[in-house]
N, C-alpha and C positions, 0 to 999 in steps of 0.2 A: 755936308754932302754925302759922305760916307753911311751918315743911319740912312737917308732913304734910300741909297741904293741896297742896303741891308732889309729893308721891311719893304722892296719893291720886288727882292727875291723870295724872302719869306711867302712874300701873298701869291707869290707863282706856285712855288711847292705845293701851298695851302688848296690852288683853284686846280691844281694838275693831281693831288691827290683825289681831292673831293672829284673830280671827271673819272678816275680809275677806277672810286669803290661804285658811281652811277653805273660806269660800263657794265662793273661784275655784277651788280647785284639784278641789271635786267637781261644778262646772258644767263643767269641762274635759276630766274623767276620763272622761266617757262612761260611766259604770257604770249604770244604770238601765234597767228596762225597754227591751225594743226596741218594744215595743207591735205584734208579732208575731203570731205562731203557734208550738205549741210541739211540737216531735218530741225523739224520744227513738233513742238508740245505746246497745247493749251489746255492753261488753269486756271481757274477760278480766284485762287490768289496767288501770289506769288512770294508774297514775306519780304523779306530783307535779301533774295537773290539777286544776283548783279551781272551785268556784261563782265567778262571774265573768270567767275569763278568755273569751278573745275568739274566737269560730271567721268562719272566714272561707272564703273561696271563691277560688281567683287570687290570693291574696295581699291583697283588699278584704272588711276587716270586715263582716260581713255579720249579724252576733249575739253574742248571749256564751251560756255556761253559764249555764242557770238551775240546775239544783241535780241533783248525786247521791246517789243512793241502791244499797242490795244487793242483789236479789234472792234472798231466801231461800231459794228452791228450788233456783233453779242457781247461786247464789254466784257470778253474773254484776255484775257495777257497770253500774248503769240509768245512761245520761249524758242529761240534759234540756238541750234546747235552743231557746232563745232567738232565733228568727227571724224578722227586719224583714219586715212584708207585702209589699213588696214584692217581695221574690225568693223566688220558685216553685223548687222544687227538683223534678227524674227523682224518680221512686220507686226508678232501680236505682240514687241517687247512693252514694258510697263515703265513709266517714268515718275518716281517720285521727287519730291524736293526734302532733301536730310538735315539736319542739323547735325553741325562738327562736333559741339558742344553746349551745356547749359546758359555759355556764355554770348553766345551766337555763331553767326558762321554760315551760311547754308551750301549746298553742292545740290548736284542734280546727280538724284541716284538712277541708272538705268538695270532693269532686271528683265534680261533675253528671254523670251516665249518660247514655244517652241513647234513653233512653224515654218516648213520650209524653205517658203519665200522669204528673202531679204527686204530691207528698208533699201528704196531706192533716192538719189539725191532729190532733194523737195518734198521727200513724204511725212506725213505730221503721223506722231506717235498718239493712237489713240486711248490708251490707258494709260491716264494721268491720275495723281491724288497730291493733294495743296499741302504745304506742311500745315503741322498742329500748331496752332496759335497756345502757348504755353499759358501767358495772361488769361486766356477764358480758359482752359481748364484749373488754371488755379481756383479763379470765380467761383467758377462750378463747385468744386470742392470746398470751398470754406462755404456757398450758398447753403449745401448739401447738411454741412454740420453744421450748421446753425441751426438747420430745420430737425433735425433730430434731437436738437438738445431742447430746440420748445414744445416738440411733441410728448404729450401727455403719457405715462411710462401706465402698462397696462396689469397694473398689480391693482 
């Protein structure tokens, strides 16, 4: 009687730690509304970008991804975003999709214009550019060398 009241305390410790580090680690994440304003980007691809991931401005997080969608008609990807009241964006601002690293990752880079008027909530950023698909420019590059090593050398 004594061990299961010993491993019936154990598994409490064990289930009230594991809820402590969930609590910390989604108070730390940053994932939640930015309690914003929300504009919207369309691109032609989109990559491996996600609801959630982070767009920023200079490098300083400025919002996340709220949510994509397809447009039906032009088989455009709607990119919805997520940004702090605080920062006023140009209306000519330019919105690209970054890679973190070689490894993957992507983020939505924004790069402010500089035009008077601000972006107002529900306005679509119309300078977009898709990320690089890394796979075809590799292609490219070995296609490239290989056609130079069977091209006839002109001595």
């Amino acid at each position: 009687m004594k061990r299961n009241v010993i491993e019936t305390v154990l598994g409490a410790v064990v289930l009230g730690v594991a809820f402590l580090f969930l609590a910390f680690s989604y108070s730390s994440a940053d994932v939640g509304s930015t309690d914003g304003y929300e504009v919207s980007a369309r691109f032609s691809s989109i990559g491996a970008l996600g609801v959630g991931d982070k767009v920023v401005v200079s490098g300083v997080k400025i919002g996340n991804v709220s949510r994509i969608s397809l447009d039906k008609e032009t088989y455009l990807a709607d990119v919805f975003l997520d940004i702090g009241h605080d920062y006023k964006l140009p209306d000519d601002t330019a919105a690209f999709i970054s890679s973190e690293s070689l490894l993957g990752g992507l983020y939505m880079q924004l790069e402010p214009g500089a035009s008077e008027e601000m972006l107002a909530p529900g306005d679509v950023i119309q300078y977009t550019q898709a990320p690089q698909n890394l796979e075809q420019l590799l292609g490219q590059f070995i296609f490239n060398m290989q056609d130079k090593e069977e091209a006839p050398s002109a001595e």
